[in-house]
Kinemage of the C-alpha trace (Angstrom):
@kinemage 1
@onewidth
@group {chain A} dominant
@subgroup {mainchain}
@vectorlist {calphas} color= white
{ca unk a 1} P -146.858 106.259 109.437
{ca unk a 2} L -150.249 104.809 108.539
{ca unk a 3} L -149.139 100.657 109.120
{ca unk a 4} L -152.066 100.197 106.148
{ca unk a 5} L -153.235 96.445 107.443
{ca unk a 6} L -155.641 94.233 104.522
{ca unk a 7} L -157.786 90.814 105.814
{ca unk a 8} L -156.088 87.598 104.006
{ca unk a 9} L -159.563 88.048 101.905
{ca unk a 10} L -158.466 91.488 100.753
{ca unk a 11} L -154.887 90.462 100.223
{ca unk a 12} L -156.214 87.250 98.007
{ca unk a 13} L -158.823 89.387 96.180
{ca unk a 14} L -155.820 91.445 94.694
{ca unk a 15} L -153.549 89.090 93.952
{ca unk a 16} L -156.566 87.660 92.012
{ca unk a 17} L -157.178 90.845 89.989
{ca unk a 18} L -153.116 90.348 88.926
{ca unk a 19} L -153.814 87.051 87.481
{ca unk a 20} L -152.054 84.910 90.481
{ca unk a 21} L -152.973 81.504 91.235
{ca unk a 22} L -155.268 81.071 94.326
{ca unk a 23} L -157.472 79.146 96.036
{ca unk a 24} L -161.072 80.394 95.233
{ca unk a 25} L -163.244 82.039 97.760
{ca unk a 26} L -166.638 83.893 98.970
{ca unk a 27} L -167.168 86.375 101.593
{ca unk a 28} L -169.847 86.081 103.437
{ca unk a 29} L -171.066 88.986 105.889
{ca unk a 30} L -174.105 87.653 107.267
{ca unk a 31} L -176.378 89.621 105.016
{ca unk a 32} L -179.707 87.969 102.965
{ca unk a 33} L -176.945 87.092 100.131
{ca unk a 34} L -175.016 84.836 101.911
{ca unk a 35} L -177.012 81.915 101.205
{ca unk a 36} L -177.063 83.029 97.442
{ca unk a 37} L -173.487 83.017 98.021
{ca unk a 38} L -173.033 79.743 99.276
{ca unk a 39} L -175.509 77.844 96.935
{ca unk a 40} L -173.630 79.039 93.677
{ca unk a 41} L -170.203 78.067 95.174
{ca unk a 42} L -169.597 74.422 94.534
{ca unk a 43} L -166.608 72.243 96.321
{ca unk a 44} L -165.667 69.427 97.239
{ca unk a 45} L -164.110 71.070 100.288
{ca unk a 46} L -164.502 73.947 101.950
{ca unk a 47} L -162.276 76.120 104.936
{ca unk a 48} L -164.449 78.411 106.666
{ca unk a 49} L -162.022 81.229 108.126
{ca unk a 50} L -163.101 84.194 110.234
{ca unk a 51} L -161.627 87.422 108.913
{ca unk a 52} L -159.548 89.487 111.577
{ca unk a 53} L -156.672 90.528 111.923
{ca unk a 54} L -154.512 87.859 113.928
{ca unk a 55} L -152.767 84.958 113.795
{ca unk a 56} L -153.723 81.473 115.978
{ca unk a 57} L -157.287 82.142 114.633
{ca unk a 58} L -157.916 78.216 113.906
{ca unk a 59} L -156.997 77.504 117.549
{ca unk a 60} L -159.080 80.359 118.639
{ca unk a 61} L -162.621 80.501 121.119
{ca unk a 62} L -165.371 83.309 120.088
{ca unk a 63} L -166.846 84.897 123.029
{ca unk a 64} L -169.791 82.652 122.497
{ca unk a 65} L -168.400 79.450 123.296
{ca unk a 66} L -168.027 78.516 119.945
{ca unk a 67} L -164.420 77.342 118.843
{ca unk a 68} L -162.154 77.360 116.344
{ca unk a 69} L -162.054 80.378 113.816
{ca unk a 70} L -161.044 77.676 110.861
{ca unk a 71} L -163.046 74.986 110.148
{ca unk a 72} L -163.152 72.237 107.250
{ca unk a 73} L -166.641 70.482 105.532
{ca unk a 74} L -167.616 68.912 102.776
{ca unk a 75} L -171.098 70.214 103.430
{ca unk a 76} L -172.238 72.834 102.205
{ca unk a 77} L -175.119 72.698 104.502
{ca unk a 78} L -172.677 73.412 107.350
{ca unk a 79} L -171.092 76.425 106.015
{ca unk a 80} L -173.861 79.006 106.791
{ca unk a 81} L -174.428 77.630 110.281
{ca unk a 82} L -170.843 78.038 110.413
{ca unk a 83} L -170.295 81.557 109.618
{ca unk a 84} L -173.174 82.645 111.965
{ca unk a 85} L -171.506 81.093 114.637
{ca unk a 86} L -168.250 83.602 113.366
{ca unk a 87} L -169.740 86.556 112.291
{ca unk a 88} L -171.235 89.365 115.321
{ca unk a 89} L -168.615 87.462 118.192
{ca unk a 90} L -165.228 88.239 118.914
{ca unk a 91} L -162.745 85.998 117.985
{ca unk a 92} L -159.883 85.366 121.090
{ca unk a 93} L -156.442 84.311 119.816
{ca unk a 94} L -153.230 84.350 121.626
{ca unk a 95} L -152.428 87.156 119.080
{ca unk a 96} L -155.677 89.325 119.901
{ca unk a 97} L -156.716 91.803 123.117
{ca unk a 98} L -158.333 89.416 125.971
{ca unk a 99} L -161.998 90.551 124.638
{ca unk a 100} L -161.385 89.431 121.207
{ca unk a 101} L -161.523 90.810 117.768
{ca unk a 102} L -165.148 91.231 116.189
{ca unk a 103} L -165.518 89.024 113.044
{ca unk a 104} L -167.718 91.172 110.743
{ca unk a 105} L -166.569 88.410 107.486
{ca unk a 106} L -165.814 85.343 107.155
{ca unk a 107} L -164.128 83.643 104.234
{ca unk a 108} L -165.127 80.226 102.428
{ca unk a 109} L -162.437 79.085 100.472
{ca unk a 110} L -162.154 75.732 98.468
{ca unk a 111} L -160.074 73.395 99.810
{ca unk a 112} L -157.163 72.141 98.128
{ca unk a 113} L -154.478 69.022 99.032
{ca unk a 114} L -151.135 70.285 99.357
{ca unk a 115} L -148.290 67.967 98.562
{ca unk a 116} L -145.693 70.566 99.423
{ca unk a 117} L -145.488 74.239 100.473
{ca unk a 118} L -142.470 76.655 99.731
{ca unk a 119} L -141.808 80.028 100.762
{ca unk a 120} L -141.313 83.331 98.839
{ca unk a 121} L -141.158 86.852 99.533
{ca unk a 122} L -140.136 90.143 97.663
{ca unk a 123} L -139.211 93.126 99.581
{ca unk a 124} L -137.551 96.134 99.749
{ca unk a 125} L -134.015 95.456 101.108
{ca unk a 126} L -131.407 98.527 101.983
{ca unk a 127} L -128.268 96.692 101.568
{ca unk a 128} L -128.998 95.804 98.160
{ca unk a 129} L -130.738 99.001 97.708
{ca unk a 130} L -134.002 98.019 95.764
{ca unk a 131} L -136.116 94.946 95.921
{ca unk a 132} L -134.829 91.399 96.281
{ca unk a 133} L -136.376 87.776 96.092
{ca unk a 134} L -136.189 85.025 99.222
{ca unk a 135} L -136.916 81.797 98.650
{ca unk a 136} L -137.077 78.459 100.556
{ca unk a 137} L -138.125 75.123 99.720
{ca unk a 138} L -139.140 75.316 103.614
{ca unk a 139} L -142.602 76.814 103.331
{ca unk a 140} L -145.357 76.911 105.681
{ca unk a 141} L -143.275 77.249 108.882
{ca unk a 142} L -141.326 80.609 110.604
{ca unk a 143} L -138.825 81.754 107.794
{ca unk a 144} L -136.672 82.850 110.581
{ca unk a 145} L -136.357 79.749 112.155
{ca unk a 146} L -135.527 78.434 108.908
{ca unk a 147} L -132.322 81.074 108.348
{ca unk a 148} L -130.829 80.065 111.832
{ca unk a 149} L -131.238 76.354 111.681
{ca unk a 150} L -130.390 76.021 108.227
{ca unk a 151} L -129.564 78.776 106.187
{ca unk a 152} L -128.706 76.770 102.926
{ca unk a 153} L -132.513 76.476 102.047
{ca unk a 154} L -132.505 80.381 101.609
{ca unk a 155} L -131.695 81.562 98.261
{ca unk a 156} L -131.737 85.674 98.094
{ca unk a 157} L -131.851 87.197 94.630
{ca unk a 158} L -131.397 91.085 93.875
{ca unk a 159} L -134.344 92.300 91.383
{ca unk a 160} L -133.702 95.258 88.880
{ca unk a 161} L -137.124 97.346 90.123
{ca unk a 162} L -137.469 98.905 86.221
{ca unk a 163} L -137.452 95.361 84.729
{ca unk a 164} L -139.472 91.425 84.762
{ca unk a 165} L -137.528 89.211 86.487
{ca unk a 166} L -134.866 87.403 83.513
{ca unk a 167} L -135.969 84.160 82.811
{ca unk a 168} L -133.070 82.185 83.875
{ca unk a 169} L -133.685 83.958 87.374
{ca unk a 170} L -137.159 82.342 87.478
{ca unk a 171} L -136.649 78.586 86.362
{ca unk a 172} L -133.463 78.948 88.819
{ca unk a 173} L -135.326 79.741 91.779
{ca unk a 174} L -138.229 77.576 91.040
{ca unk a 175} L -135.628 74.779 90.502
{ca unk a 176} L -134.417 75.903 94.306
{ca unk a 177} L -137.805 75.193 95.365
{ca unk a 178} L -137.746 71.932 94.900
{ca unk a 179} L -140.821 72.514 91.574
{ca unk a 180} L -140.166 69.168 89.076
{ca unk a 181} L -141.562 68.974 85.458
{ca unk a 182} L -144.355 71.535 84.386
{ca unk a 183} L -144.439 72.662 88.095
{ca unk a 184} L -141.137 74.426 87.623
{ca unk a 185} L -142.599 76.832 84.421
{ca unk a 186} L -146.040 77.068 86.152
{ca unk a 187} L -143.981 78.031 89.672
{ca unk a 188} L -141.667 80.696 87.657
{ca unk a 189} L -144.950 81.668 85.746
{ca unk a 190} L -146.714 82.269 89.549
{ca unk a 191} L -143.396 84.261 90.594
{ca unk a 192} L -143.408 86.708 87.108
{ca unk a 193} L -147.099 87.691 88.256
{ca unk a 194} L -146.382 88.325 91.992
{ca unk a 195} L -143.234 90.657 90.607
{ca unk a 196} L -145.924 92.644 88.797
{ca unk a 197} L -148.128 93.348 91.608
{ca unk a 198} L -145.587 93.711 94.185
{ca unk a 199} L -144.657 97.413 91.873
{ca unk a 200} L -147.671 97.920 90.516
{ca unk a 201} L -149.408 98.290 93.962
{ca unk a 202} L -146.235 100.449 95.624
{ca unk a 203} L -145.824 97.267 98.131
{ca unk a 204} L -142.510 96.950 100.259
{ca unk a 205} L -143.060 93.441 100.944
{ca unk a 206} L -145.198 90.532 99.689
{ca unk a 207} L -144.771 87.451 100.996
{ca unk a 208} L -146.364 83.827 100.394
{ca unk a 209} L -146.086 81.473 103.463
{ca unk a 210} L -146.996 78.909 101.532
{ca unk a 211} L -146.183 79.413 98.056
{ca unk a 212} L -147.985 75.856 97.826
{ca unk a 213} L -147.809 72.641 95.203
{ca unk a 214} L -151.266 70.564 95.406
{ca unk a 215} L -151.708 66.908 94.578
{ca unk a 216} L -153.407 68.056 91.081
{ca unk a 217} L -150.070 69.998 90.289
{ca unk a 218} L -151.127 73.600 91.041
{ca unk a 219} L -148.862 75.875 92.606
{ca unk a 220} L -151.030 78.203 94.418
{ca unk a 221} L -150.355 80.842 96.891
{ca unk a 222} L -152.355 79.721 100.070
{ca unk a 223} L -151.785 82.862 101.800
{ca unk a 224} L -150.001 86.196 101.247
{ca unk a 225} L -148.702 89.264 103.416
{ca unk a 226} L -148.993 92.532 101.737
{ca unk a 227} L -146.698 95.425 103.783
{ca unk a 228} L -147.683 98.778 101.134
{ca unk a 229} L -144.890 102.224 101.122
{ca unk a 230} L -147.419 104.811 102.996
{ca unk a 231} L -145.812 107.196 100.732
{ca unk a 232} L -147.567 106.053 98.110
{ca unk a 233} L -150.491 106.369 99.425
{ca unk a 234} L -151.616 108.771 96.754
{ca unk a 235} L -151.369 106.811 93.822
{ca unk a 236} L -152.871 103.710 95.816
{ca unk a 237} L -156.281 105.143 96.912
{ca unk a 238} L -158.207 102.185 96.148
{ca unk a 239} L -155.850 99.616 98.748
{ca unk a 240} L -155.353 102.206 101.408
{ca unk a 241} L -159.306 102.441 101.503
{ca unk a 242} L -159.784 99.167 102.377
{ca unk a 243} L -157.214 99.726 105.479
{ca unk a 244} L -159.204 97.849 108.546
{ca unk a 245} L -159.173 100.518 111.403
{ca unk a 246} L -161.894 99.251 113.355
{ca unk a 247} L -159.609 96.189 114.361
{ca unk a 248} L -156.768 98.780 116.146
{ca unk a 249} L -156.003 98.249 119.807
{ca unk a 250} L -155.895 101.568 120.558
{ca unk a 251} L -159.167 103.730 119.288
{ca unk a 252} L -157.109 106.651 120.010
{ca unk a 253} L -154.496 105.908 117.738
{ca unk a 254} L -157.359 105.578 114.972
{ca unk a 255} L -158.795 109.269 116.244
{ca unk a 256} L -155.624 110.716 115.944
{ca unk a 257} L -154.749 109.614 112.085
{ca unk a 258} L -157.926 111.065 111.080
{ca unk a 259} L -156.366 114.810 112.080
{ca unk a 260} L -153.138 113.453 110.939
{ca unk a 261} L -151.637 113.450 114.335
{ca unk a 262} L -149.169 111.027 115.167
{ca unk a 263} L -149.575 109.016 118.338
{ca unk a 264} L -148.830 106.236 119.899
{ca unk a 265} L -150.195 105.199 123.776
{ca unk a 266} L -147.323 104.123 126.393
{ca unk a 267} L -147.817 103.181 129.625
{ca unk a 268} L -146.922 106.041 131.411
{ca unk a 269} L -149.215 109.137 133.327
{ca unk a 270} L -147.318 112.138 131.687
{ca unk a 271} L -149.301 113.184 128.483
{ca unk a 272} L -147.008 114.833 125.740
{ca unk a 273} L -147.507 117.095 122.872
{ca unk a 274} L -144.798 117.524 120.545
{ca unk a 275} L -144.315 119.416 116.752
{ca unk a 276} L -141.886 116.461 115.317
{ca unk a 277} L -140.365 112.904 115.982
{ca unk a 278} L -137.444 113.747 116.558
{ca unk a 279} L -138.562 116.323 119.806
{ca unk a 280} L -141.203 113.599 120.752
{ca unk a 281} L -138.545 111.108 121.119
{ca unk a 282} L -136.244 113.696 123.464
{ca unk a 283} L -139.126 114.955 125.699
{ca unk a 284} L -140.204 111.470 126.302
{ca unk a 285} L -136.158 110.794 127.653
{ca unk a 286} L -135.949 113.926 129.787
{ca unk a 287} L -139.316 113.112 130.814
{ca unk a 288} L -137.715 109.523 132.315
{ca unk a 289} L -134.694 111.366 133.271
{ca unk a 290} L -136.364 113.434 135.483
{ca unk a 291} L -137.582 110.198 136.876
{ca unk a 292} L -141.580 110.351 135.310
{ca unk a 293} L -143.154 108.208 132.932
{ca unk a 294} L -144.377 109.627 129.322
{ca unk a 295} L -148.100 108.027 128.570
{ca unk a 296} L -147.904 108.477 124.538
{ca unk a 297} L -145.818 109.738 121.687
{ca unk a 298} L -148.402 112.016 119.667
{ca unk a 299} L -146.276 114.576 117.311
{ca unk a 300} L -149.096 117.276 115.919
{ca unk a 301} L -146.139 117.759 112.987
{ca unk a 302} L -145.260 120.789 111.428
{ca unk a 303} L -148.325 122.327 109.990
{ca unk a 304} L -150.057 122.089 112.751
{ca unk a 305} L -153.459 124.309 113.086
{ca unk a 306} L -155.830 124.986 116.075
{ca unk a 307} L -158.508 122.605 115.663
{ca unk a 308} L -155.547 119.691 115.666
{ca unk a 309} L -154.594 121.417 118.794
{ca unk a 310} L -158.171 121.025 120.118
{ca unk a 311} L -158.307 117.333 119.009
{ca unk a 312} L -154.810 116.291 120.393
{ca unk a 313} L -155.865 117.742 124.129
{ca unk a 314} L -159.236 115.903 123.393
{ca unk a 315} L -157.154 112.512 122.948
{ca unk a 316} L -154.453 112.723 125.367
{ca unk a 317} L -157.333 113.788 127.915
{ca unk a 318} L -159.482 110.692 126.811
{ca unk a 319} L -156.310 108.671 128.470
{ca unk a 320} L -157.761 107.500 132.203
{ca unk a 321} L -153.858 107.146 133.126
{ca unk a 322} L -152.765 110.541 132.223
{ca unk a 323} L -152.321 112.692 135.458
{ca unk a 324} L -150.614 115.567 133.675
{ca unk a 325} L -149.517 117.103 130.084
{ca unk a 326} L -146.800 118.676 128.987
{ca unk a 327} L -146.631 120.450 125.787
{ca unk a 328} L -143.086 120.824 124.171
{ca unk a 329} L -143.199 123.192 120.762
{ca unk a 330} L -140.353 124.583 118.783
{ca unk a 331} L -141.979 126.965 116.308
{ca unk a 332} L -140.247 127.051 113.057
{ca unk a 333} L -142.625 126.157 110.656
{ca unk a 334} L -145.344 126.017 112.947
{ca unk a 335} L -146.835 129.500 114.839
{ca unk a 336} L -146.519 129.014 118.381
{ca unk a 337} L -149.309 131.298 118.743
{ca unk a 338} L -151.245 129.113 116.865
{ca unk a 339} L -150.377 126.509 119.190
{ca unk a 340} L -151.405 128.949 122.302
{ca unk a 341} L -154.621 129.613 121.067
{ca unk a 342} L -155.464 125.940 121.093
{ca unk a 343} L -154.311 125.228 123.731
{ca unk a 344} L -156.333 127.839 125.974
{ca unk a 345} L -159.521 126.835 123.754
{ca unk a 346} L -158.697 122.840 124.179
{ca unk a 347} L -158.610 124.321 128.068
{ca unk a 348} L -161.610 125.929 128.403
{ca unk a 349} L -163.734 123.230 126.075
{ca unk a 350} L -162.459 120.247 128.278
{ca unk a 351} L -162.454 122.133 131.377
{ca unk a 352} L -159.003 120.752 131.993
{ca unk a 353} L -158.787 119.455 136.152
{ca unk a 354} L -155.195 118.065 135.131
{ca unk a 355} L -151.426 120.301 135.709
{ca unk a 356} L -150.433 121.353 132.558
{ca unk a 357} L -146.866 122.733 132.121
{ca unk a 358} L -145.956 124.233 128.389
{ca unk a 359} L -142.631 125.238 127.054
{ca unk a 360} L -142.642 126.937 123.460
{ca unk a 361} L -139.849 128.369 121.366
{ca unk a 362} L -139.415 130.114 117.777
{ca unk a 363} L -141.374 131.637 115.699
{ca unk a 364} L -143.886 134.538 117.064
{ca unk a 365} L -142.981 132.540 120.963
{ca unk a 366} L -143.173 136.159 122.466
{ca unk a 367} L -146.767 136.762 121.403
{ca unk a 368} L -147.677 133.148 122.416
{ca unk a 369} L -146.108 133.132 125.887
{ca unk a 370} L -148.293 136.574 126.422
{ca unk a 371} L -151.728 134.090 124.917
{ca unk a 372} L -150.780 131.828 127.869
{ca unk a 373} L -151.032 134.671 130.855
{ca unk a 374} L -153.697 136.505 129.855
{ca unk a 375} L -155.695 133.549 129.386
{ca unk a 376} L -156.533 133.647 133.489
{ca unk a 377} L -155.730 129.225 133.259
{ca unk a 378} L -153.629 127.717 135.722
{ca unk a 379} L -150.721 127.012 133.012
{ca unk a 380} L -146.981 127.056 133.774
{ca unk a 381} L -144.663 127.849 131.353
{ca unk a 382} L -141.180 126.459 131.041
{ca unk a 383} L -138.168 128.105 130.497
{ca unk a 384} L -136.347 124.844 128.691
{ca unk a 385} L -136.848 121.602 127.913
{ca unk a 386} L -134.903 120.801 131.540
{ca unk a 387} L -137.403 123.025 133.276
{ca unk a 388} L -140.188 121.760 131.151
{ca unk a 389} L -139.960 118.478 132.354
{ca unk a 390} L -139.165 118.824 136.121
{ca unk a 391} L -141.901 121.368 136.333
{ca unk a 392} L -144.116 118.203 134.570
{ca unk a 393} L -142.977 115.556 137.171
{ca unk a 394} L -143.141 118.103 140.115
{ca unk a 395} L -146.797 118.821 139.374
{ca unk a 396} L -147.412 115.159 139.526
């Protein structure tokens, strides 16, 4: 699953290119055009806001002392000085790894007075088996909280996916939001155009936290969520393109999705290599039944070939905390002497100084488990899963 991940800046920019009301904005990157950038951009206000991914950025510190990762002037004088302050440092939030996130943008947005803030979201909901609309008059605050508390301000609404919402639906809900006057037409209006993009782009969920009503009557959306169907990932080359991989916790995790290997680091000292979810999940269980600890999930999948092979050893290896590997393989679609030859390569490359134990089963096993003992590497093979992963704890 690629969890595709776009900077409120990216999110706002397409929402923009569907015709939704925003506030406007600049990006500035700390190139020779930022001051360009700045000079043409008139407001009476402006929020500076460093671009990472995390929340609790205004109540952040940047690893330069500086503080605050939102800030408000009416000087445009002050908004360069500002970003420079942003842009090269880590940002530290309570949402962020102790070092930080690097801010490599920073947004300038105009400022706008909001009179009231709402909340709407369109997702993708099983039960009613297509998408559905949630709104609350309680915006700018954790929806959640709001459904326990007091689950009268929630209004859900099933959507037919091949059609605009009706009419009636819209001036309904916007009437639910609390929208008076022209606010309620401009508000059903704003709700029409987020429909639009929410299928046009192949999202699962979009969701304004505050769908907002300024003291000049706008109703803006002050800041969206975007969650996109990886699926579709095809059809949406431009958005996935823009996904922010340089912000993930885990570089490995990054390495991994560029071989299209599945992995995920845990905190434990057994490495595992898997062919599906499904057998990644199990061998990580027998692995804690046998009383060890599994230190990722990463499933090579079903087409697996050699030089993934190579790559996943290279990763799991990378892992200070990983005292041993096991490899579990059932060959049906895949060739377990495929996966034997890459594994005695991966071997010899990395000079391996860790226990590995390998079980394999299926297709062409016969020819792989003969790969494995003429390969003159210390490599035990397991009979089982069982055996595979007391044989993995033992060597521990």
């Amino acid at each position: 699953v690629r969890h595709l991940n776009l900077l409120e800046f990216q999110s706002k920019d397409l929402l923009q290119k569907y015709g939704v009301a925003i506030q406007q904005f600049k990006v500035l990157d700390n190139s020779k055009n930022d001051a360009q950038v700045v000079q043409t951009f008139d407001c009476p206000e402006y929020v500076v806001k460093a671009q990472i991914l995390a929340g609790g950025r205004g109540k952040g510190t940047f690893d330069n002392g500086f503080k605050g990762g939102v800030h408000i002037t009416s000087n445009k004088s002050e908004v360069l000085s500002l970003s420079k302050q942003m842009i090269g440092n880590r940002l530290i939030t309570k949402q962020t790894p102790k070092s930080g996130i690097l801010v490599n943008k920073v947004m300038v947005a105009r400022s706008v007075n909001i009179t009231r803030e709402t909340y709407l979201c369109i997702l993708l909901d099983r039960e009613h088996n297509g998408p559905v609309l949630i709104a609350s008059p309680a915006g700018g605050m954790d929806i959640e909280a709001v459904a326990e508390k007091t689950p009268e301000k929630i209004k859900t609404v099933p959507l037919d996916i091949a059609k605009p919402i009706p009419e009636s639906v819209l001036l309904d809900v916007a009437k639910f939001l609390e929208f008076k006057g022209d606010a309620v037409n401009r508000c059903a209006d704003e709700i029409q155009k987020l429909y639009t993009l929410f299928k046009s782009v192949d999202a699962v969920q979009l969701e304004i936290n505050p769908l907002a009503e300024t003291d000049s009557g706008e109703v803006i959306s002050v800041d969206a969520k975007l969650n996109f169907d990886d699926n579709a990932q095809f059809r949406q080359k431009d958005i996935f393109a823009m996904d922010v991989t340089e912000e993930e916790a885990d570089p490995r995790e990054v390495e991994a999705a560029k071989y299209n290997l599945n992995y995920v680091a845990m905190d434990g000292n057994i490495g595992c290599l898997v062919n599906g979810a499904g057998l990644a999940m199990a061998t990580m269980d027998i692995i804690k039944l046998n009383g060890g600890d599994p230190a990722n999930f990463l499933d090579v999948g079903g087409g697996v070939k050699e030089d993934q092979v190579a790559k996943a050893f290279e990763i799991l290896t990378s892992d200070p905390k990983v005292k041993g590997i096991l490899v579990n393989v059932f060959g049906g679609i895949v060739n377990c002497a495929t996966i034997a030859n890459g594994i005695v390569a991966a071997s010899k490359k990395l000079k391996l100084n860790v226990p590995l134990v390998v079980r394999l089963e299926g297709t062409n096993v016969t020819k792989a488990r003969e790969i494995l003992k003429n390969s003159g590497l210390p490599i035990q093979t397991a009979s089982d899963l069982d055996d595979a992963a007391q044989k993995a704890v033992a060597a521990l």
